[in-house]
C-alpha angles and dihedrals in degrees: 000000000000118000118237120237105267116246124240112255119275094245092042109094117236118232100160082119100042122080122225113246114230126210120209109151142065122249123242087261095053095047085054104047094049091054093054089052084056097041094059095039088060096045083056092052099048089044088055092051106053090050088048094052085041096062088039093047078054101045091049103047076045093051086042091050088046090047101043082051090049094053097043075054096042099042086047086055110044078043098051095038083070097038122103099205152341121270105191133343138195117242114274096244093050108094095200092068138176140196144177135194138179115243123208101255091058103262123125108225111217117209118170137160119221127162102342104317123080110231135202151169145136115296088344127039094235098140129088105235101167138349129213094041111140093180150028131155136163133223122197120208135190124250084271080067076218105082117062118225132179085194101110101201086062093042099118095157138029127210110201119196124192118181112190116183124230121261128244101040088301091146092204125113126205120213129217120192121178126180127220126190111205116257090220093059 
């Protein structure tokens, strides 16, 4: 005897004949809303960005100015370590200054400020040493390193001042001092 195929249950509905409907794709709305999502993600970004490349456009033309103001310092010092005397030297007050010493090996070393960039050279100051420079001055001291001189046969130790000022209408200014004694004292 073979058994019949059960029945469903009386309560229970029959789809054996309906198909089931299938949904793969997105609606208008959805589509549009999605893209507005988007939309406004990638505003922010953008947004983000240009301020980003705006404060590091500022800090670098800030870290150039500095260093531009450093090696005027640091090329004064290693030049006036070796040198045996001074040979001339602007007023302490004057902010264009100038200032030349003898080296030991007989040249006179030229460094003079004009416009906003330092110059220097041997005998003239015809070559560019840094740009963006607003100040430099130079004070001369006795051998004490206490009392000033513009006597340049007493001049033992320089003091050499840059002032840069900052980028981007800032309208600060950042100063830089560095002290030399002289090699030949």
């Amino acid at each position: 005897m073979t058994q019949a195929a059960a029945a469903p249950p009386r309560n229970m509905p029959q789809h054996a004949d309906t198909t089931r409907i299938s949904r793969r794709g997105s609606t208008l709305l959805e589509l549009v809303v999605a893209a507005g999502l988007l939309a406004t993600v990638l505003t922010a970004v953008a947004a983000l960005l240009r301020f980003s490349e705006g404060i590091w456009q500022t800090h670098d033309n800030y870290l150039t100015r500095v260093e531009a103001g450093h090696a005027v310092l640091r090329h004064i010092t290693r030049s006036l370590r070796q040198a045996v005397s001074i040979q001339s030297i602007s007023p302490a007050g004057d902010t264009s200054g100038a200032l030349s010493a003898m080296s030991a090996a007989g040249d006179v070393i030229v460094w003079e400020h004009s416009g906003d960039a330092v110059h220097y050279g041997v005998t003239t100051a015809g070559s560019l040493l840094a740009e963006g420079i607003n100040e430099l001055s130079f004070v001369g001291y006795q051998a004490d390193g206490t009392t000033m001189t513009t006597a340049v046969a007493d001049i033992r130790l320089v003091r050499a001042t840059v002032v840069v000022s900052l980028p981007n209408g800032g309208g600060g200014e950042t100063s830089m001092d560095g002290y030399v004694w002289l090699r030949a004292w």
